[in-house]
DOROTI-539032 format. One record per residue: x, y, z of N, C-alpha, C in turn; residue in three letters; residue number from 1. Coordinates in steps of 0.001 Angstrom, whole numbers, always signed. Atoms other than C-alpha are relative to their C-alpha. Layout:
<recs>
+---------+---------+---------+---------+---------+---------+---------+---------+---------+-----+-----+
!     n.x !     n.y !     n.z !    ca.x !    ca.y !    ca.z !     c.x !     c.y !     c.z ! res !   n !
+---------+---------+---------+---------+---------+---------+---------+---------+---------+-----+-----+
!       X !       Y !       Z !       X !       Y !       Z !       X !       Y !       Z ! ala ! NUM !
...
+---------+---------+---------+---------+---------+---------+---------+---------+---------+-----+-----+
</recs>
This chain:
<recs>
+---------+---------+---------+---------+---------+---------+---------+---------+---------+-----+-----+
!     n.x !     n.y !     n.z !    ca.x !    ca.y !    ca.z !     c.x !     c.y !     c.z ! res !   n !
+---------+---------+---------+---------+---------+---------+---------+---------+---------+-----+-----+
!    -513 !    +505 !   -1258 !  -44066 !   -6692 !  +21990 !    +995 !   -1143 !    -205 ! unk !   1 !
!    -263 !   +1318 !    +613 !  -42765 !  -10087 !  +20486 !   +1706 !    +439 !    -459 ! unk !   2 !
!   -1344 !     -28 !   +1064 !  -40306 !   -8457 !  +17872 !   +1327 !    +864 !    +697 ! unk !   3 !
!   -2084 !    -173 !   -1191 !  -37673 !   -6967 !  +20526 !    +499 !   -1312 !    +524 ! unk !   4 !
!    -882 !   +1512 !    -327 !  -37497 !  -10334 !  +21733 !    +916 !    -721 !    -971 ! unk !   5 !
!    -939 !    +949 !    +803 !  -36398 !  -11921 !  +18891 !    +556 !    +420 !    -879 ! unk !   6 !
!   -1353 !    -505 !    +597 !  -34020 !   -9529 !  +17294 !    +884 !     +87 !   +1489 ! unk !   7 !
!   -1078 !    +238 !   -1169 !  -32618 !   -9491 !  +20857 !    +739 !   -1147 !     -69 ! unk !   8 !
!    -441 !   +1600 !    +299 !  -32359 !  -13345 !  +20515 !    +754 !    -183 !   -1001 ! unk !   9 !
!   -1035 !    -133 !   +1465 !  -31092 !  -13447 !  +16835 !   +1073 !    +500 !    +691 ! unk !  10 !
!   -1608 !    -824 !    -367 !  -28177 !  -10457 !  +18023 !    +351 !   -1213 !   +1089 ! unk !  11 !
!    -847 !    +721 !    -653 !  -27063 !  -12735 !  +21064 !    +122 !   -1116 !    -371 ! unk !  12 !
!    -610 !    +924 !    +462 !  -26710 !  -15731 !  +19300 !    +527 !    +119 !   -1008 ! unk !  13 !
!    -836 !     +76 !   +1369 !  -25617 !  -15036 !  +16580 !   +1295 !    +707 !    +173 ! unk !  14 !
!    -800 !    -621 !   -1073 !  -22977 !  -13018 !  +18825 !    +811 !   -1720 !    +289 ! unk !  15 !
!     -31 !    +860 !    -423 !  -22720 !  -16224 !  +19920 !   +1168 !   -1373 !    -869 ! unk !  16 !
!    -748 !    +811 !    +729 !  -21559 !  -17884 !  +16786 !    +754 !    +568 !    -610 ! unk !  17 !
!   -1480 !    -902 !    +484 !  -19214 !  -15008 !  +15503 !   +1104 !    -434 !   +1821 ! unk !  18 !
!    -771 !    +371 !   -1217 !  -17579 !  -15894 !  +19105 !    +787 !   -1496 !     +34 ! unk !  19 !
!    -253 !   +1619 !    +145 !  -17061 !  -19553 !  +18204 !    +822 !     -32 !   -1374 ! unk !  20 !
!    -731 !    +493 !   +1549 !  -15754 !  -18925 !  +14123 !   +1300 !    +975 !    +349 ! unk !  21 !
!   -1593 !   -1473 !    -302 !  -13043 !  -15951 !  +16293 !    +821 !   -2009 !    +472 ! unk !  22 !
!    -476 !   +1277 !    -627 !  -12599 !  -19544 !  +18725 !    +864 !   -1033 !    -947 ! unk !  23 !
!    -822 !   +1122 !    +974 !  -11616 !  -21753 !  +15671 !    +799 !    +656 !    -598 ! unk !  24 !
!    -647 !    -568 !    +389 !   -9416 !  -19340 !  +14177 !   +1459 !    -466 !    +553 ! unk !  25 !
!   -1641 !     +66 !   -1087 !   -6712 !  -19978 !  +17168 !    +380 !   -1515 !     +75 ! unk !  26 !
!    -657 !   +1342 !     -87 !   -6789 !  -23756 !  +16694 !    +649 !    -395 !   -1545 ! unk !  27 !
!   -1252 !    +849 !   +1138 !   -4100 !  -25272 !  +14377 !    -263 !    -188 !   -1058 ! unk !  28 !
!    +105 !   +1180 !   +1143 !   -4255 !  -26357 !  +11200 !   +1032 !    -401 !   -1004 ! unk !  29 !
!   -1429 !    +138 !    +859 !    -671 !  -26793 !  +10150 !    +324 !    +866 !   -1429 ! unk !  30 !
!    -569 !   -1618 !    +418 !    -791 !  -23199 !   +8127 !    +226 !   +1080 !    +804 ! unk !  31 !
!     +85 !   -1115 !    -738 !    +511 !  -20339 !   +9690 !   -1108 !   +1234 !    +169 ! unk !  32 !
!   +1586 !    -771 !      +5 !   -2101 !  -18017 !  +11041 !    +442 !   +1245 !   +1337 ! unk !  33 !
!    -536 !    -814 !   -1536 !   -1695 !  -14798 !  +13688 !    -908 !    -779 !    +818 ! unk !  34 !
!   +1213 !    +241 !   -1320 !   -4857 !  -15813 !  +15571 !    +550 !   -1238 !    +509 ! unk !  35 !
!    -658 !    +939 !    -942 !   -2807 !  -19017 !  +16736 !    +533 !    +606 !   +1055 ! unk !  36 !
!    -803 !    -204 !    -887 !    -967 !  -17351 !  +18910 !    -374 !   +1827 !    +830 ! unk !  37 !
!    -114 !   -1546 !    -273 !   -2087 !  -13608 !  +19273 !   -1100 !    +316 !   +1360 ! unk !  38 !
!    +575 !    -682 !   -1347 !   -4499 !  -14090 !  +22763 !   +1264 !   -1228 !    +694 ! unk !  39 !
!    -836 !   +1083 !    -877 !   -1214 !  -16284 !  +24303 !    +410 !   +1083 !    +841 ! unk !  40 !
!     +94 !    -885 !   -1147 !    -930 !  -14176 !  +27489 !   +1967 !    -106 !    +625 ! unk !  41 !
!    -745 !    -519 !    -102 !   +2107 !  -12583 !  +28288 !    +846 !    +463 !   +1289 ! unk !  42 !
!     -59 !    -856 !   -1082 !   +3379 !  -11596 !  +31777 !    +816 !   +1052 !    -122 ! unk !  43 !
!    -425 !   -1075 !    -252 !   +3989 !   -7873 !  +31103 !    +556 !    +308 !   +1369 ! unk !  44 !
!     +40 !    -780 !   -1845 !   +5593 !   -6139 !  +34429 !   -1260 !    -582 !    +833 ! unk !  45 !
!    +748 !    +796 !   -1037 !   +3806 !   -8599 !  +36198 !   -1733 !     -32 !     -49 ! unk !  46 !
!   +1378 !    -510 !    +609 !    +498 !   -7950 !  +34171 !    -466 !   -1212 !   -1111 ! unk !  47 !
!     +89 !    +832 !   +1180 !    -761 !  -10755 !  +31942 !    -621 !    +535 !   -1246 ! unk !  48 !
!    +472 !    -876 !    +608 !   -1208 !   -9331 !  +28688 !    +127 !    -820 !   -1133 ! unk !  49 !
!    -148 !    +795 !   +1604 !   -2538 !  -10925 !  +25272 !   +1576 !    +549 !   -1004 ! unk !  50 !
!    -839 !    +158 !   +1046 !    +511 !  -11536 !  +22578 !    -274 !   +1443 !    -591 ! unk !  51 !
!    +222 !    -661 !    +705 !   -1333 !   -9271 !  +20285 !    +137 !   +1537 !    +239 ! unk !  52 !
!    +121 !   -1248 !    -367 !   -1104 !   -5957 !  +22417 !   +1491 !     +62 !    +113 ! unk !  53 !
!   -1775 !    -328 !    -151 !   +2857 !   -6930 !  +22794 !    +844 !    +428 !    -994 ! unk !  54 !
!   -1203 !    +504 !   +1137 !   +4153 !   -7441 !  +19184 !   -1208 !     +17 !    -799 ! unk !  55 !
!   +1453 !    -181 !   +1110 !   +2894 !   -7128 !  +15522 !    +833 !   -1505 !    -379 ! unk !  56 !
!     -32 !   +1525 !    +684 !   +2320 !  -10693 !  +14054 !    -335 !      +4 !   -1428 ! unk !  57 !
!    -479 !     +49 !   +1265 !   +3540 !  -11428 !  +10701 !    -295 !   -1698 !   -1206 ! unk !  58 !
!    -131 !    +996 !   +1103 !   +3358 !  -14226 !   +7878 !    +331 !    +461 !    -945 ! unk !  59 !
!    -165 !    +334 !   +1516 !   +5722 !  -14419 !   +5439 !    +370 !   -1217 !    -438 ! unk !  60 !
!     -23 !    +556 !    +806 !   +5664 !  -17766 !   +4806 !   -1293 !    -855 !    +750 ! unk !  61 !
!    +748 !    +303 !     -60 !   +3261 !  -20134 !   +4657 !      +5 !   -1169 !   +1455 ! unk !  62 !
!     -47 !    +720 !   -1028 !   +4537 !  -22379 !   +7690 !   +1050 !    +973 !   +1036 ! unk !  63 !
!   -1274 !    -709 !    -378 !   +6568 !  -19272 !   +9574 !   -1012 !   +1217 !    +628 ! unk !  64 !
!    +817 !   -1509 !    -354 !   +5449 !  -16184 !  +11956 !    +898 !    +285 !    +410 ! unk !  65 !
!   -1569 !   -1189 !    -431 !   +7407 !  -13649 !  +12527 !   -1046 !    +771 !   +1076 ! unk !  66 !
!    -110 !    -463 !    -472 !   +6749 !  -11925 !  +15793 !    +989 !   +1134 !    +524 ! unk !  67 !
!    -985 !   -1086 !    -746 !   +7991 !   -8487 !  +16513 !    -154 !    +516 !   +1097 ! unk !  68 !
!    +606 !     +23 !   -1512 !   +7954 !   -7472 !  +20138 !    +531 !   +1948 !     +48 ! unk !  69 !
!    -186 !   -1417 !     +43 !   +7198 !   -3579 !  +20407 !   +1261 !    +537 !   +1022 ! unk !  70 !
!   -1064 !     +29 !    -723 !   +9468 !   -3600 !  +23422 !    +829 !    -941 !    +245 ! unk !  71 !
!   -1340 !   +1112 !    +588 !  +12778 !   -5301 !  +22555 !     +84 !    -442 !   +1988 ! unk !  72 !
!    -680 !    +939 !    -904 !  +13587 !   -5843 !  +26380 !   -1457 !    -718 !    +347 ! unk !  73 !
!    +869 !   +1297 !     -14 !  +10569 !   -8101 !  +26474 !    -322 !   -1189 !    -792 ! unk !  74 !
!     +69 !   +1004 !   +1364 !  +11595 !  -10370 !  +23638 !    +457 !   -1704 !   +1130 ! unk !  75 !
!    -514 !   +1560 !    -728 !  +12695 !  -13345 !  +26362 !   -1338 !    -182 !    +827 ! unk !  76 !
!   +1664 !    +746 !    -519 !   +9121 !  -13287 !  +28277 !   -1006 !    -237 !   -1192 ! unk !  77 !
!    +717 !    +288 !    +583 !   +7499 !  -13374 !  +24998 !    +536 !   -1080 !    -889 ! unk !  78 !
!    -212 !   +1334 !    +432 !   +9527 !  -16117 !  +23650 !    -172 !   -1593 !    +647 ! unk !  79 !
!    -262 !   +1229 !   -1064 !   +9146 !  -18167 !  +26821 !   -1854 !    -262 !    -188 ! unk !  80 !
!   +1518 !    -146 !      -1 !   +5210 !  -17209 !  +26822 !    -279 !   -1311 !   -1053 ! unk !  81 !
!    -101 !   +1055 !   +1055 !   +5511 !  -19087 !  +23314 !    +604 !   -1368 !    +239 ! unk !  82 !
!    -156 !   +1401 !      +3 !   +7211 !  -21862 !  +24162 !    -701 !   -1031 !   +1235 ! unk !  83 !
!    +765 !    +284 !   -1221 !   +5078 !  -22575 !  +27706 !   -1129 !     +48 !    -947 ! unk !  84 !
!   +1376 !    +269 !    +217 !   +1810 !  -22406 !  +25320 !    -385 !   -1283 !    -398 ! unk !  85 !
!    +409 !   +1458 !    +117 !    -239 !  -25457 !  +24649 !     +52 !    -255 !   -1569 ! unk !  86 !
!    -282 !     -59 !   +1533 !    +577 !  -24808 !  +20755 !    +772 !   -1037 !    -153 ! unk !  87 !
!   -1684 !    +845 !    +461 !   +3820 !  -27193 !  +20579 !    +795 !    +976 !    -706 ! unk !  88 !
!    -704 !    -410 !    +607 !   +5681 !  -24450 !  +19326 !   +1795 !    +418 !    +566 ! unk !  89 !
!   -1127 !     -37 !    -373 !   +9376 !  -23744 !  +19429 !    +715 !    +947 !    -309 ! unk !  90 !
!    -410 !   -1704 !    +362 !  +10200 !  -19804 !  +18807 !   +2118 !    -210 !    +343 ! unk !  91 !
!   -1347 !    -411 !    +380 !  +13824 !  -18719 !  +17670 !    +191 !   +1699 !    +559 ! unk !  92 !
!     -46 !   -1262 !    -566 !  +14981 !  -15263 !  +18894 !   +1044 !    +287 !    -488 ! unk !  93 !
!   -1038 !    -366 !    +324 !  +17562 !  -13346 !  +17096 !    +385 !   +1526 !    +439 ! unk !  94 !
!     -92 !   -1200 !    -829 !  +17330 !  -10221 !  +19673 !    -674 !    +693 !    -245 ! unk !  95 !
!    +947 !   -1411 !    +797 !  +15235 !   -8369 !  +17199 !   -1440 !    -241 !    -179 ! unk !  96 !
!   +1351 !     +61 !    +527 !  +12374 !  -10435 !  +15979 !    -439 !   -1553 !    +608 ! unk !  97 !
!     -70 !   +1621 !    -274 !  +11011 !  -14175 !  +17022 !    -678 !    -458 !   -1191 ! unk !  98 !
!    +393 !   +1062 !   +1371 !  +10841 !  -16788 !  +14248 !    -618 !   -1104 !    +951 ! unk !  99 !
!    +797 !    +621 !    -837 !   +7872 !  -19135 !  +15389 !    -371 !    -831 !   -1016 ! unk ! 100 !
!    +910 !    +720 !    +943 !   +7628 !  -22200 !  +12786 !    -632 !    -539 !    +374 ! unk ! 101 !
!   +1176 !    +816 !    -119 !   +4809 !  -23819 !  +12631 !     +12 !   -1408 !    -630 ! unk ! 102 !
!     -88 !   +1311 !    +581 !   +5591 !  -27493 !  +12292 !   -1483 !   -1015 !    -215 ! unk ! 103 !
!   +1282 !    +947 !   +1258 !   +3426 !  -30265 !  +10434 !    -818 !    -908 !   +1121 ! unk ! 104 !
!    +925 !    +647 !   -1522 !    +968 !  -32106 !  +13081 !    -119 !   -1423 !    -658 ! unk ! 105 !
!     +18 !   +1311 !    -721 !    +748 !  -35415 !  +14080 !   -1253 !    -225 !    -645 ! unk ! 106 !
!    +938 !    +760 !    -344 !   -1870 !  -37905 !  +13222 !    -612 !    +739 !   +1753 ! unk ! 107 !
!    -119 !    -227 !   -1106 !   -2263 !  -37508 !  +16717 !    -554 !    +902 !    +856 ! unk ! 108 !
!    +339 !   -1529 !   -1276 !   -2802 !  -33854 !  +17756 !    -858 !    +391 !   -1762 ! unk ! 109 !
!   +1054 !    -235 !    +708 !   -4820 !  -33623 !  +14601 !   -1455 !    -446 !    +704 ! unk ! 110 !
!   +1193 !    +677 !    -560 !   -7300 !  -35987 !  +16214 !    -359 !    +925 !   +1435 ! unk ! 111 !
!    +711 !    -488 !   -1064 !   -7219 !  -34430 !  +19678 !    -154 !   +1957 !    -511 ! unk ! 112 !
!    +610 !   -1113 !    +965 !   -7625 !  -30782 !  +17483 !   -1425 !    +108 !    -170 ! unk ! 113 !
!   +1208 !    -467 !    +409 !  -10652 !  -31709 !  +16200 !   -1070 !    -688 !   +1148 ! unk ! 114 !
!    +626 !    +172 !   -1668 !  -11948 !  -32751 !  +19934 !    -253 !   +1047 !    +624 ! unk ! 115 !
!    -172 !   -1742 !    -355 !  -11181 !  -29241 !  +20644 !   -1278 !    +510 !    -717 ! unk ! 116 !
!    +780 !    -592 !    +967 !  -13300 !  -28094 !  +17396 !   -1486 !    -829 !    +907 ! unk ! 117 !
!   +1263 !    +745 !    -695 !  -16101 !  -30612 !  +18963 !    -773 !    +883 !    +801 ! unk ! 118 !
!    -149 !    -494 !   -1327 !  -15670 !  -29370 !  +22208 !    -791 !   +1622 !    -112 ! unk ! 119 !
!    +689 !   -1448 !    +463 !  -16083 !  -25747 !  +21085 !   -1217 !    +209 !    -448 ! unk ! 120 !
!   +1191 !    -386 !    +558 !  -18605 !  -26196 !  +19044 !   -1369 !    -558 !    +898 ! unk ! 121 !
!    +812 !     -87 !    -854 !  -20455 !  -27836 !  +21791 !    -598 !   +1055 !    +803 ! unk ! 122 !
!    +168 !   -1289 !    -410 !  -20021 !  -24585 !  +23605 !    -693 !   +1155 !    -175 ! unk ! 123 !
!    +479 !   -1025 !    +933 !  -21450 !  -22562 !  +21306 !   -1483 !    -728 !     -80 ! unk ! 124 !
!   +1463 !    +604 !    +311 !  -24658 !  -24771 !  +20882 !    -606 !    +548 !   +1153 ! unk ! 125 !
!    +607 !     -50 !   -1053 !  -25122 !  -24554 !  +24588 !    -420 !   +1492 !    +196 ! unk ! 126 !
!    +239 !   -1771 !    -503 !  -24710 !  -20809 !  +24673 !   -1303 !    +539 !    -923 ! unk ! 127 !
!   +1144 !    -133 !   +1135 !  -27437 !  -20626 !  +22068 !   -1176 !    -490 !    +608 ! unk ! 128 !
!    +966 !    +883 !    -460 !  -29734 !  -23116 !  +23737 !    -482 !   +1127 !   +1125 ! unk ! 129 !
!    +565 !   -1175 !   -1072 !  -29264 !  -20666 !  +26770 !    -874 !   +1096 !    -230 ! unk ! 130 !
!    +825 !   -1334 !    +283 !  -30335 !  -17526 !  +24702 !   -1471 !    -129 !     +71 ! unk ! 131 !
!   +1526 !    +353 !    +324 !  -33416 !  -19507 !  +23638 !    -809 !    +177 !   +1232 ! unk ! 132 !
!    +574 !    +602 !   -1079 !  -34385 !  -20399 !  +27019 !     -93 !   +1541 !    +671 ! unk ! 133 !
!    +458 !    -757 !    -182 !  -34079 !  -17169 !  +28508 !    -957 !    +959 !    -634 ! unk ! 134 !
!   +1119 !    -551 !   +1002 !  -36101 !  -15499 !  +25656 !   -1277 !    -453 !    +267 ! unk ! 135 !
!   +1935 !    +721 !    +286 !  -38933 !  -18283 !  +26080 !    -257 !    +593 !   +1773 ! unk ! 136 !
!    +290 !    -287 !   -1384 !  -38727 !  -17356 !  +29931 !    -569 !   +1514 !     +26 ! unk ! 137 !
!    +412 !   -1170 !     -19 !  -39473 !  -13577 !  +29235 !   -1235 !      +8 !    -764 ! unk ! 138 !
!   +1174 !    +231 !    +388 !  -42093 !  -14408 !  +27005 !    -621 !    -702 !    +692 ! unk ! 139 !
!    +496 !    +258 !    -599 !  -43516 !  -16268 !  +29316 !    -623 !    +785 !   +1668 ! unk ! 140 !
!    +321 !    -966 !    -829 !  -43721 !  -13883 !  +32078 !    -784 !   +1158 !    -724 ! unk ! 141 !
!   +1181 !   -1165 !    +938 !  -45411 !  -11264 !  +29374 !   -1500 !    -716 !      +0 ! unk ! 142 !
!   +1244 !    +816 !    +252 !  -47757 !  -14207 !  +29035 !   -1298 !    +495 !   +1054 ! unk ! 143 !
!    +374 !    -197 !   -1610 !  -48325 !  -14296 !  +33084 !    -669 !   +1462 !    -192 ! unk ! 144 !
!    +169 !   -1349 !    -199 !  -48624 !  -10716 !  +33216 !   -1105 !    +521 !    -747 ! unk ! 145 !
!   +1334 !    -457 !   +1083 !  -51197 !  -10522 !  +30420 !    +413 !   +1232 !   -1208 ! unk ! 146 !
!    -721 !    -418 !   +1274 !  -49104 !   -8675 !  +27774 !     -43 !    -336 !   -1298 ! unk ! 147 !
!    -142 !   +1089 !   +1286 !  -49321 !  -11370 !  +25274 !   -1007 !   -1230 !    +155 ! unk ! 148 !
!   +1285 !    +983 !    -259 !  -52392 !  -13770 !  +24589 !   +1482 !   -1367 !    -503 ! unk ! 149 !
!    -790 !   +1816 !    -234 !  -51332 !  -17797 !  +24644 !     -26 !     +48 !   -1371 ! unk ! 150 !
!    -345 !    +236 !    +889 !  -51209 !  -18248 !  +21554 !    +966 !   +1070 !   -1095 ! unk ! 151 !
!   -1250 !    -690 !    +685 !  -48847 !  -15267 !  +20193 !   +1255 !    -576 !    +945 ! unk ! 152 !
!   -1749 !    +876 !   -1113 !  -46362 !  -16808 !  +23035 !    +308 !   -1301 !    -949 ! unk ! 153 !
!    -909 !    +853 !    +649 !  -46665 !  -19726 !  +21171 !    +650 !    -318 !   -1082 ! unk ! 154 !
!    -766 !    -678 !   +1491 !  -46301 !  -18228 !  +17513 !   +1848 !    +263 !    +643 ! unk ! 155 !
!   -1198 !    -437 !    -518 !  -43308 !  -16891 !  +19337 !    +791 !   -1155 !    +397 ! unk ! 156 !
!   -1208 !    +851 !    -495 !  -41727 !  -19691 !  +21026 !      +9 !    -855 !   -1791 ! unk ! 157 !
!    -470 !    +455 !   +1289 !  -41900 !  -21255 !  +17287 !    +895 !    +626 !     -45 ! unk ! 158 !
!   -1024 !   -1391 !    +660 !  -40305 !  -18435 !  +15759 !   +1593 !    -517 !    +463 ! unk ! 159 !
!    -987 !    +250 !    -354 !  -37826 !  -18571 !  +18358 !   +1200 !   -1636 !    -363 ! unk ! 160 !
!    -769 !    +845 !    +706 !  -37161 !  -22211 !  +17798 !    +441 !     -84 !   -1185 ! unk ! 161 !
!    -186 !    -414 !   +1576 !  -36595 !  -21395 !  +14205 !    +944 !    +394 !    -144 ! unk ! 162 !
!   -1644 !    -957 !     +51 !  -33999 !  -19022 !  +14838 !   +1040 !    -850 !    +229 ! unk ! 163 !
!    -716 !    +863 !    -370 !  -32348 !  -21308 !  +17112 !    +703 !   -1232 !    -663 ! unk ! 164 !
!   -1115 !    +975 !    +704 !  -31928 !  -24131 !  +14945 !   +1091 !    +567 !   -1402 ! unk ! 165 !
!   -1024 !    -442 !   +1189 !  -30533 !  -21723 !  +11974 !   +1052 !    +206 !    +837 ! unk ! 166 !
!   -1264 !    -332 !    -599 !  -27875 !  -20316 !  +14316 !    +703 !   -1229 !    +340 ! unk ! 167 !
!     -25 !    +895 !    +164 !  -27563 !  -23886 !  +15541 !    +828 !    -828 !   -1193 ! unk ! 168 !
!    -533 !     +27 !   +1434 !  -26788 !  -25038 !  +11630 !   +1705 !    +690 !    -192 ! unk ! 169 !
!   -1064 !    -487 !    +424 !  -24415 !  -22408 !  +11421 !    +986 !    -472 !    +913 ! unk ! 170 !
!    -815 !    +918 !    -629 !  -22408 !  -23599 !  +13887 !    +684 !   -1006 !    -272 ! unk ! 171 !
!     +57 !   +1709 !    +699 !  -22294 !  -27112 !  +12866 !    +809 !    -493 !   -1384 ! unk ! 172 !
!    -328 !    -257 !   +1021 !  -21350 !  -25889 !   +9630 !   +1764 !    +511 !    -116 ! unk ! 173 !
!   -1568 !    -160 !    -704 !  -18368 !  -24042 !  +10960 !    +814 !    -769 !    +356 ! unk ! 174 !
!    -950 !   +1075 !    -715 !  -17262 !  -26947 !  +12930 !    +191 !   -1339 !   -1200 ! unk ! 175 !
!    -471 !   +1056 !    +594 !  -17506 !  -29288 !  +10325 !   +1438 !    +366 !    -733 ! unk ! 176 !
!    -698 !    -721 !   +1245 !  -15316 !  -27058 !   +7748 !   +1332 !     +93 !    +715 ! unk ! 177 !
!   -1299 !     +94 !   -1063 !  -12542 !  -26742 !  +10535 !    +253 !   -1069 !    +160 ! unk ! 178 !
!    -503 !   +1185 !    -577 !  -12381 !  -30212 !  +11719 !    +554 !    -593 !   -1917 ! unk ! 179 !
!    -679 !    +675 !   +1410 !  -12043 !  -31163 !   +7321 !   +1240 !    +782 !    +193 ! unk ! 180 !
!   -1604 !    -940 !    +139 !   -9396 !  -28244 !   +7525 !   +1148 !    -690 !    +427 ! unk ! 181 !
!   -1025 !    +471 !   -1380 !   -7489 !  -29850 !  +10771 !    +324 !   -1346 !   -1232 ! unk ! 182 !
!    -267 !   +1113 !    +526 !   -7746 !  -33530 !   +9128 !    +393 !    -179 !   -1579 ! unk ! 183 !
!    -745 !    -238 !   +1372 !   -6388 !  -32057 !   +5643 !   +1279 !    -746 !    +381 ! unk ! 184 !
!   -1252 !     -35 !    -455 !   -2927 !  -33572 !   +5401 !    +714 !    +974 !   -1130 ! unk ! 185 !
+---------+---------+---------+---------+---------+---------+---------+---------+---------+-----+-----+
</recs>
């Protein structure tokens, strides 16, 4: 009865924290990267549409993306898309392809970067905390119901906390390794 709960639990958090190491992918770290830029939303024919479904994203150099835009007459909404994002970036357009360097960060927007990474990784704790909590709430209604004697609920809500703080960890772990990344110079 127990062990659907908490491979349910495990899968959504840990769901949870592959959702958060996609999240840090798209923030900065003064190397070029697609995932910076590839959910920057697009207004297709009046359709907002991630980067990544418009154009294939490129690196060939290590501070440089090359965006190609599958449909050439949409190379001026997807250069504008780019320069309206909260990136600081400043895309080139030579009709064919957009050159998108990736300049060197600030003191500055390093610091509010890894506020972001914080931020996120707060996000991710909470969404975890949530899983827990609904889990201990279903085990607790099995309890009610007489499904489960009191004391496998509370083997269980261990357990569960157990899980929680590894996923927890991992997290933490993530966010630290990003925020050293960001504050690399």
């Amino acid at each position: 009865m127990i062990d659907p709960i908490m491979r349910d639990a495990e899968s959504k958090m840990s769901k949870s924290v592959e959702h958060f190491a996609n999240e840090l992918q798209t923030i900065r770290t003064g190397r070029a990267n697609p995932a910076l830029i590839d959910r920057i939303m697009v207004p297709y024919y009046g359709t907002p549409t991630p980067l990544n479904q418009l154009a294939q994203i490129s690196v060939p150099e290590p501070r440089l993306l090359v965006v190609s835009v599958y449909d050439k007459s949409q190379i001026g909404a997807v250069e504008k898309a780019l320069r309206t994002s909260e990136q600081g970036l400043n895309p080139a357009s030579d009709g064919q392809v957009i050159r998108v360097p990736i300049p060197a960060l600030t003191e500055e927007r390093r610091r509010e970067y890894v506020k972001l990474v914080k931020q996120r990784a707060e996000e991710a704790r909470v969404a975890i905390r949530n899983v827990r909590r609904d889990e201990l709430h279903r085990i607790e209604q099995m309890q009610k119901k007489g499904d489960v004697a009191e004391d496998e609920s509370k083997r269980a809500s261990a357990r569960l906390q157990k899980i929680t703080e590894s996923q927890i960890e991992k997290v933490d772990g993530l966010a630290a390794r990003k925020e050293h990344e960001v504050m690399e110079v």
